[in-house]
C-alpha positions as CSV (number, residue, x, y, z in Angstrom):
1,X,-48.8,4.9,58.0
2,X,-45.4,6.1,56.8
3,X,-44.8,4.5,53.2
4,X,-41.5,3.2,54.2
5,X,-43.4,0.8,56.6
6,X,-44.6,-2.5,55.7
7,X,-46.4,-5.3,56.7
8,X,-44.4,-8.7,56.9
9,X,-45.8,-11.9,55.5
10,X,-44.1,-14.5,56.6
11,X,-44.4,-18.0,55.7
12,X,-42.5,-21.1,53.9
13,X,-42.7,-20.5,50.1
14,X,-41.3,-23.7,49.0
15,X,-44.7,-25.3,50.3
16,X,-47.3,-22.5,50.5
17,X,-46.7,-19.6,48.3
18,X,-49.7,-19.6,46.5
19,X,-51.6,-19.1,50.0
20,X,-48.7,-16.5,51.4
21,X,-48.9,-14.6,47.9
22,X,-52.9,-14.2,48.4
23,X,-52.9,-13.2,51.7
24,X,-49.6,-10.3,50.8
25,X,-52.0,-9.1,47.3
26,X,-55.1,-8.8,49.3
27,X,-53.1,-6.7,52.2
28,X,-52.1,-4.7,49.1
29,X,-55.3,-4.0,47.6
30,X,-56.3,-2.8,51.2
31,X,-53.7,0.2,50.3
32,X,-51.1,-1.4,52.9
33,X,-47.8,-2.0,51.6
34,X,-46.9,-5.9,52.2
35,X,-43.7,-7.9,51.9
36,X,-43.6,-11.5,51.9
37,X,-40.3,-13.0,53.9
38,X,-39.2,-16.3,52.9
39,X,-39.1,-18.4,55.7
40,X,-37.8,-21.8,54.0
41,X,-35.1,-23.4,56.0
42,X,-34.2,-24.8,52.5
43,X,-34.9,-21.3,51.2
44,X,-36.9,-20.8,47.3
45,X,-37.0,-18.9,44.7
46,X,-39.9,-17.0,45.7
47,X,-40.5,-13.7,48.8
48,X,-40.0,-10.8,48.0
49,X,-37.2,-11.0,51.1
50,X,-35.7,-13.9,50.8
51,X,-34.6,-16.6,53.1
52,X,-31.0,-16.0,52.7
53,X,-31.9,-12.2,53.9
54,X,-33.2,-13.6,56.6
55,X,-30.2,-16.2,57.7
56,X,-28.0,-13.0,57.5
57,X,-29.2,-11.5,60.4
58,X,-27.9,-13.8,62.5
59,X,-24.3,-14.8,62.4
60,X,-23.6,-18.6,61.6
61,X,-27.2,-19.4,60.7
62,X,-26.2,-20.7,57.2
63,X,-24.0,-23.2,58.8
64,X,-26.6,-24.4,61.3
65,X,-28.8,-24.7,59.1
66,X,-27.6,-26.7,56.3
67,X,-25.7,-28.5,58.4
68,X,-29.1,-29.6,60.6
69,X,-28.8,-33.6,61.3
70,X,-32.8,-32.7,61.2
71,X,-35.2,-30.9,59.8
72,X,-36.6,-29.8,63.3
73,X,-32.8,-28.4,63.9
74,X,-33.0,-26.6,60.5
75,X,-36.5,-24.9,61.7
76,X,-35.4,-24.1,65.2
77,X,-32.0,-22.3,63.4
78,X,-34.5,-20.6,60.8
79,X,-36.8,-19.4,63.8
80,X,-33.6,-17.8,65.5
81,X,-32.6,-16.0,62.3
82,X,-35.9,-14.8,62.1
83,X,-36.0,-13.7,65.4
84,X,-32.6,-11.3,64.7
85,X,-34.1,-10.2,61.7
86,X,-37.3,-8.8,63.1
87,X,-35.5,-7.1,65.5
88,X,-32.9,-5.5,63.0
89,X,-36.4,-4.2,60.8
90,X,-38.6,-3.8,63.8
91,X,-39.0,0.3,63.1
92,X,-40.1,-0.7,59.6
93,X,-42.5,-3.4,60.2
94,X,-46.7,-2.2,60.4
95,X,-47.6,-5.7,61.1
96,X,-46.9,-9.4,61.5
97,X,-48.7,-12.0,59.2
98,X,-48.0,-15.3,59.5
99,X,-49.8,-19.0,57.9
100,X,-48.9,-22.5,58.9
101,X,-49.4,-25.6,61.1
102,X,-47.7,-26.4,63.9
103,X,-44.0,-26.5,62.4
104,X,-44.5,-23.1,60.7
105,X,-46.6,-21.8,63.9
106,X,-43.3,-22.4,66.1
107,X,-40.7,-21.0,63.7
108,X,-43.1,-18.1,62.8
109,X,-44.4,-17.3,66.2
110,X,-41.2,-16.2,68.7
111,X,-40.4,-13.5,65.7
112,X,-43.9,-12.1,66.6
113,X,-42.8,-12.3,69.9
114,X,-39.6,-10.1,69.4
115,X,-41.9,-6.9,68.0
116,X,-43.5,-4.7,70.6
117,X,-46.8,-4.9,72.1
118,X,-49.2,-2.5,70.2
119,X,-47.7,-3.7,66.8
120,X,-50.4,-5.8,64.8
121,X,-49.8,-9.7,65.1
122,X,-51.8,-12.2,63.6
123,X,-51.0,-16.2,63.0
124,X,-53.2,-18.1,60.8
125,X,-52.8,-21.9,62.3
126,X,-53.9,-25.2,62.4
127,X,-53.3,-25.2,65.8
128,X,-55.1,-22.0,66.4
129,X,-58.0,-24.0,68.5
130,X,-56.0,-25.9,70.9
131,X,-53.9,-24.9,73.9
132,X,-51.9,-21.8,71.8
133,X,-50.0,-20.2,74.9
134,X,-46.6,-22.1,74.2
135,X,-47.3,-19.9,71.3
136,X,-48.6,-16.8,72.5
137,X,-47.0,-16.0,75.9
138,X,-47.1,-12.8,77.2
139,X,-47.8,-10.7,73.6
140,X,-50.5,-9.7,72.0
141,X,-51.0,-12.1,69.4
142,X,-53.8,-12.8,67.7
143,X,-54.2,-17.2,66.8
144,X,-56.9,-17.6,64.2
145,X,-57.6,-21.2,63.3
146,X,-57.4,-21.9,58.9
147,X,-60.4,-24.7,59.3
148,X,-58.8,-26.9,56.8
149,X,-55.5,-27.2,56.0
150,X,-53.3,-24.5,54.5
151,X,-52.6,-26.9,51.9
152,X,-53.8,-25.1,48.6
153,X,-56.5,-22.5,47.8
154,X,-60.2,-23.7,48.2
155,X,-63.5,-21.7,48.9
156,X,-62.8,-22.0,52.6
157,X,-59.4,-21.2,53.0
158,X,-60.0,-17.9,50.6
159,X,-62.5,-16.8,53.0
160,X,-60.0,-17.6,56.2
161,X,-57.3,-15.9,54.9
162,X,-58.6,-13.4,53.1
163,X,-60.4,-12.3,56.5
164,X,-56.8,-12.3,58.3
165,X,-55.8,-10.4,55.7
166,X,-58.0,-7.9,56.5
167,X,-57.7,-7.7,60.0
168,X,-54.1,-7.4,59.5
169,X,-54.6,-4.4,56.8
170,X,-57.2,-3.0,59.2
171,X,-55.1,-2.7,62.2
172,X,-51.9,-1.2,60.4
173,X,-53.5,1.4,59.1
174,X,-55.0,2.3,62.5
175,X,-53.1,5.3,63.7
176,X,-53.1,5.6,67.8
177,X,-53.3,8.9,68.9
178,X,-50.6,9.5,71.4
179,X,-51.9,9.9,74.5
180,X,-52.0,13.8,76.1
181,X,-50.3,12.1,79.2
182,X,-46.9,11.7,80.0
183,X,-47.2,10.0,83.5
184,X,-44.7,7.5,84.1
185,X,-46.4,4.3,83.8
186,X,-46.1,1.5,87.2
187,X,-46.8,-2.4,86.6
188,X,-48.9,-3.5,89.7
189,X,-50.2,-7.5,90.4
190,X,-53.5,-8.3,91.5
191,X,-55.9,-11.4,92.1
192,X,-60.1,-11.5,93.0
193,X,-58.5,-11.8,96.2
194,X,-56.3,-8.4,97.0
195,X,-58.5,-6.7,94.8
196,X,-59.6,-4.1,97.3
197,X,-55.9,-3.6,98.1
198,X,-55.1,-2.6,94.5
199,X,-58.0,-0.7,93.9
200,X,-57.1,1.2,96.8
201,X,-53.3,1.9,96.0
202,X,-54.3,2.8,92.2
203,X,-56.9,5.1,93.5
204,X,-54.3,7.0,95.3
205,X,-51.8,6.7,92.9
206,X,-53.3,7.6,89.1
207,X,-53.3,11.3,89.6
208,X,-49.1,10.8,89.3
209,X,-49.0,7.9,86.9
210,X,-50.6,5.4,84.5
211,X,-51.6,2.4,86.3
212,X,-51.7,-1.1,84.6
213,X,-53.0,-3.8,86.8
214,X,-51.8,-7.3,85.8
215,X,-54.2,-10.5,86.7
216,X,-51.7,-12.7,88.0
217,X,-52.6,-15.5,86.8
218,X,-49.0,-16.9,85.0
219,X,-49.3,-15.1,81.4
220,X,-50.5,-12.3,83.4
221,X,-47.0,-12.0,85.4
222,X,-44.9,-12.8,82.7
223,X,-46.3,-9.4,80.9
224,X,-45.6,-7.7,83.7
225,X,-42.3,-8.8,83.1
226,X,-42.0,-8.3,79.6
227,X,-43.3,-4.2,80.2
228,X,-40.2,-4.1,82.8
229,X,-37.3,-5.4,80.9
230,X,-38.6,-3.3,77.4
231,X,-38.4,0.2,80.0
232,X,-41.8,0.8,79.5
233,X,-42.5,0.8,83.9
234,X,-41.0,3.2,86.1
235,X,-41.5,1.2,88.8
236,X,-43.3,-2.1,89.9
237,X,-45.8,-2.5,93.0
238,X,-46.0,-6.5,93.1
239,X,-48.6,-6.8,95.3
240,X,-49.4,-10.3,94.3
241,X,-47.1,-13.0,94.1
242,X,-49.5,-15.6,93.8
243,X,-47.9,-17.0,90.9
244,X,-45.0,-18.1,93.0
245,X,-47.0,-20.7,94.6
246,X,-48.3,-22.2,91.3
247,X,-44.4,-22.4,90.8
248,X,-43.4,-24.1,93.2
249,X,-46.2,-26.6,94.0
250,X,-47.0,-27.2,90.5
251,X,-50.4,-24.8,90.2
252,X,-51.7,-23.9,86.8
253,X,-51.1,-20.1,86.8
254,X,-47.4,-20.4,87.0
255,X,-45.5,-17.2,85.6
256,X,-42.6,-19.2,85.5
257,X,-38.9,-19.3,87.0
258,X,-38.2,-15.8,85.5
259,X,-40.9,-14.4,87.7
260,X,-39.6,-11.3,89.9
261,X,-36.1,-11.7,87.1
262,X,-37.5,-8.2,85.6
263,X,-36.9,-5.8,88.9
264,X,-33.6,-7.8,89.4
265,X,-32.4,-6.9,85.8
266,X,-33.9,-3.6,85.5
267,X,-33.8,-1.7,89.2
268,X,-36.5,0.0,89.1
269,X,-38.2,0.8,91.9
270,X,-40.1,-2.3,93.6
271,X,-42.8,-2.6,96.1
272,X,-43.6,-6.2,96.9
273,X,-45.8,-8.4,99.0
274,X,-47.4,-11.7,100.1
275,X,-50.6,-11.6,98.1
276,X,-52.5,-14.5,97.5
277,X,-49.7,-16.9,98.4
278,X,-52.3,-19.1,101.0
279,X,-53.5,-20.6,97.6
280,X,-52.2,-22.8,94.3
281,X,-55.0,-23.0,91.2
282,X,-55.8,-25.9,89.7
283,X,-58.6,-26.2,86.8
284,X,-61.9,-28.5,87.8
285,X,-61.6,-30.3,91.3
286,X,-61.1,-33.3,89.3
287,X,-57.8,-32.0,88.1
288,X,-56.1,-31.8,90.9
289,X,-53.2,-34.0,91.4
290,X,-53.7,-37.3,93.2
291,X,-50.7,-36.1,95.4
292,X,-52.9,-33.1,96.9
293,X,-56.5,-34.8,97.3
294,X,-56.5,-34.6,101.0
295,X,-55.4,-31.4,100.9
296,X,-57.9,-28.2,102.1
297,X,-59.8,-27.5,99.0
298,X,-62.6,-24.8,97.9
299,X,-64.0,-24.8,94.9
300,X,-63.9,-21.5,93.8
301,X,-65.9,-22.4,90.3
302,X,-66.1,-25.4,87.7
303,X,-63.0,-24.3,86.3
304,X,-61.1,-23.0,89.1
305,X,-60.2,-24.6,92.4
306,X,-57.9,-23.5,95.0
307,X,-55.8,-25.2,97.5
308,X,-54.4,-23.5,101.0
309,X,-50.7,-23.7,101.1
310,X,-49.3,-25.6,104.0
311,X,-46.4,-24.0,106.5
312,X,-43.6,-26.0,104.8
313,X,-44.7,-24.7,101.4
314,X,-45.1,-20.9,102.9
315,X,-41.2,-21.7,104.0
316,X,-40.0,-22.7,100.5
317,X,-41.8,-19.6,98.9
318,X,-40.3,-17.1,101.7
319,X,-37.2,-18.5,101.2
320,X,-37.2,-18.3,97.0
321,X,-38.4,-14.8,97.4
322,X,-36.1,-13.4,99.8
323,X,-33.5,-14.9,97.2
324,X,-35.0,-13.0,94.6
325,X,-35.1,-9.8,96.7
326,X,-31.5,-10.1,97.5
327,X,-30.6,-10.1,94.2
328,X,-31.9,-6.4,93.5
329,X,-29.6,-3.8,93.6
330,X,-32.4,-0.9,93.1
331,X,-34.6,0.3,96.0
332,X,-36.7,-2.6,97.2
333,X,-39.1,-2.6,99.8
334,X,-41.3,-5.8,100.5
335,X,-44.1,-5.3,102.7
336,X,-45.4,-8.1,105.3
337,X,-49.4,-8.1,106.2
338,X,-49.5,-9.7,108.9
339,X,-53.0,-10.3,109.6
340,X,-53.7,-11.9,106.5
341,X,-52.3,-12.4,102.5
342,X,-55.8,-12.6,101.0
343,X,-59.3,-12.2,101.3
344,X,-60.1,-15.5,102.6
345,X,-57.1,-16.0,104.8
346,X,-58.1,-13.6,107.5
347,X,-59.7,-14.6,110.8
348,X,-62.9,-16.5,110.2
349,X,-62.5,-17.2,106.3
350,X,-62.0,-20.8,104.8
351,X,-58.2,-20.1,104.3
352,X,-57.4,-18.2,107.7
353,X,-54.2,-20.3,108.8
354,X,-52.1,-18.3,111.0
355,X,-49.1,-21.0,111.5
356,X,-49.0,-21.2,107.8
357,X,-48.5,-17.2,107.4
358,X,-46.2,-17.3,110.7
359,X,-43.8,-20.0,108.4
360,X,-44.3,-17.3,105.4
361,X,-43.3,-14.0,106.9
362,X,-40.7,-16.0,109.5
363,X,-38.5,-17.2,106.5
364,X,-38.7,-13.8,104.5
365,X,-37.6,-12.3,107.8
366,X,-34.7,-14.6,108.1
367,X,-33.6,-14.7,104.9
368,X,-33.8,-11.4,103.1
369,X,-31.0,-9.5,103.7
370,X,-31.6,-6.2,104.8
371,X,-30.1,-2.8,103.9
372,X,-30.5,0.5,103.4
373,X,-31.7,0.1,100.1
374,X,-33.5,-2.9,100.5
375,X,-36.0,-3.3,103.4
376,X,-38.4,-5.8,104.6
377,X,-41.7,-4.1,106.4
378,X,-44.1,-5.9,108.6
379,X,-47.9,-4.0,108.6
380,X,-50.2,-5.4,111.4
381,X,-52.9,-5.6,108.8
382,X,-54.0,-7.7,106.4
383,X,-53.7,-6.9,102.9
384,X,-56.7,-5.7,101.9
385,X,-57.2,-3.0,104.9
386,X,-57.0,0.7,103.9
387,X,-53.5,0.8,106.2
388,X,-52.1,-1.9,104.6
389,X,-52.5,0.0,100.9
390,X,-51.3,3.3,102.6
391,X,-48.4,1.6,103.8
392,X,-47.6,0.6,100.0
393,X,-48.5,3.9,98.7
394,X,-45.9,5.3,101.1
395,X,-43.2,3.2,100.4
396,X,-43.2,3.3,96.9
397,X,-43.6,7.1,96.9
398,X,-40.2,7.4,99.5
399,X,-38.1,5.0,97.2
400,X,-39.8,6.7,94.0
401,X,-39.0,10.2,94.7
402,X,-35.4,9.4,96.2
């Protein structure tokens, strides 16, 4: 690790210096250089970067924050500033650090958000055992829960935080061999559903480029996203747009209303299709809203239970994807299987509804606007039949190599 690199620990010293000065002196006497950023609102005298360095980076953050009617305004300003100054120091920071409950866990958190995925990010949290995904989103952060309080050192807090220590000192000074190769890299979607379809399509594409397969269940999408917009894919084959569905009819795997905003932004090359959109997740059967009990139902485990979409939901999806399709300016090609979106919605399985795919792929064809650049393509297949992942092999390699 270049010695001009350092590991950022970053905390509220006016309340918990003593814990964010442990945890920086043990990274230390791991041999890793460590820096601990002031993240006070109010600011201290303590950090070795302090919290005015920190309101600099953004402009007007001084202002916003001591003029905060509240202190939760004065944190939200903070986490901003923060924010900007990660990203100003991002080519100097090893690894992320961060200790607090729930108020420090939101200020600290979107910071470790800002650095790239690969670079070492760990929270120490009071919150750490509950539902941490407001926290984590699509990054590769790791939540470790303190046990008690980070409210003074005790016998069990040493042993918390000096293990976090560790694990942040570890991974810094892990050096990742580049790999030998320098295939372009492709973001593809998949579900237990169009598995055989992606399978297929990687098979026939990894001897070009580096494949990464993205479970598509809501965080799984929004990564997808996130590898997009940073310029890490060369192009995106979203085969399943399942997530859509948990959008719109208020599923638990949502990716969110940014969902597909990544190929509009970016133009890379994009390969879409209907996968998985005859079904919305919910958890346990129990949890499924009172709104949708009569609805067709399978149980696809104690945690996981699907429901078919109906024709007037496969409308609304068509018609918000063609809208996001029309909004590409890069070569788009969204393919159509006609015989089926998933495993279980093809003749004879318990979601085979063909007036429900006939409303899907009739409001795609109406609404997305065609041109030479952008082209919808109906396969008479369904989506998990050899031809149907040649035709997406195909289509991605004519737009790729134009």
């Amino acid at each position: 690790m270049s010695k001009d690199r350092f590991v950022a620990v970053l905390g509220t010293c006016d309340t918990k210096f003593d814990e964010l000065a442990y945890v920086r002196d043990y990274i230390r006497k791991s041999g890793v250089v460590a820096r601990l950023v002031d993240v006070s609102p109010r600011g201290s005298q303590h950090g070795d970067i302090s919290a005015k360095d920190v309101k600099a980076a953004l402009e007007g953050a001084t202002q916003r924050i001591s003029g905060a009617a509240t202190r939760g305004d004065a944190v939200s300003a903070m986490s901003e500033a923060l924010v900007a100054w990660t990203r100003k120091n991002s080519d100097s920071i090893s690894g992320m650090i961060g200790l607090g409950g729930s108020g420090n866990t939101a200020l600290i958190t979107p910071a470790m958000r800002a650095l790239s995925i690969g670079v070492p990010k760990v929270m120490v949290s009071t919150v750490a055992s509950g539902n941490v995904a407001p926290y984590v989103g699509p990054n590769d952060i790791a939540m470790m829960y303190s046990v008690v309080d980070i409210a003074g050192l005790n016998s069990i807090s040493r042993r918390v935080l000096a293990n976090a220590a560790g694990m942040i000192a570890g991974a810094a000074k892990t050096e990742i061999e580049p790999a030998a190769s320098d295939k372009p890299a492709l973001g593809l979607t998949m579900f237990g559903v169009t598995t055989p379809c992606v399978e297929q399509v990687v098979k026939q594409l990894e001897d070009k480029y580096e494949c990464f397969v993205f479970h598509a269940t809501g965080t799984g999408g929004q990564t997808m996203e996130k590898l997009a917009d940073s310029g890490t894919l060369a192009g995106i084959l979203d085969i399943t747009t399942t997530e859509v569905a948990d959008l719109l009819m208020g599923g638990v795997m949502s990716a969110g209303e940014d969902r597909i905003g990544a190929a509009i932004r970016s133009r890379i090359p994009y390969v879409g299709s209907c996968g998985a959109l005859d079904m919305v997740n919910f958890g346990g059967k129990a949890t499924v809203p009172d709104k949708y009990k009569d609805r067709q139902l399978l149980v696809h485990n104690e945690q996981v239970t699907l429901m078919r979409t109906t024709p007037e939901e496969n409308t609304r999806m068509g018609e918000w994807i063609a809208d996001r399709l029309n909004r590409m300016e890069g070569l788009v090609r969204f393919l159509i299987p006609e015989k089926g979106v998933s495993i279980i919605d093809v003749e004879g399985a318990p979601f085979f509804d063909a007036k429900a795919d006939k409303a899907l792929f009739d409001a795609l064809e109406k609404n997305v606007k065609q041109t030479a650049n952008r082209r919808l393509i109906r396969v008479p297949h369904a989506i998990n039949a050899p031809e149907f992942s040649d035709a997406i092999v195909a289509n991605f390699t004519e737009i790729a190599e134009a």
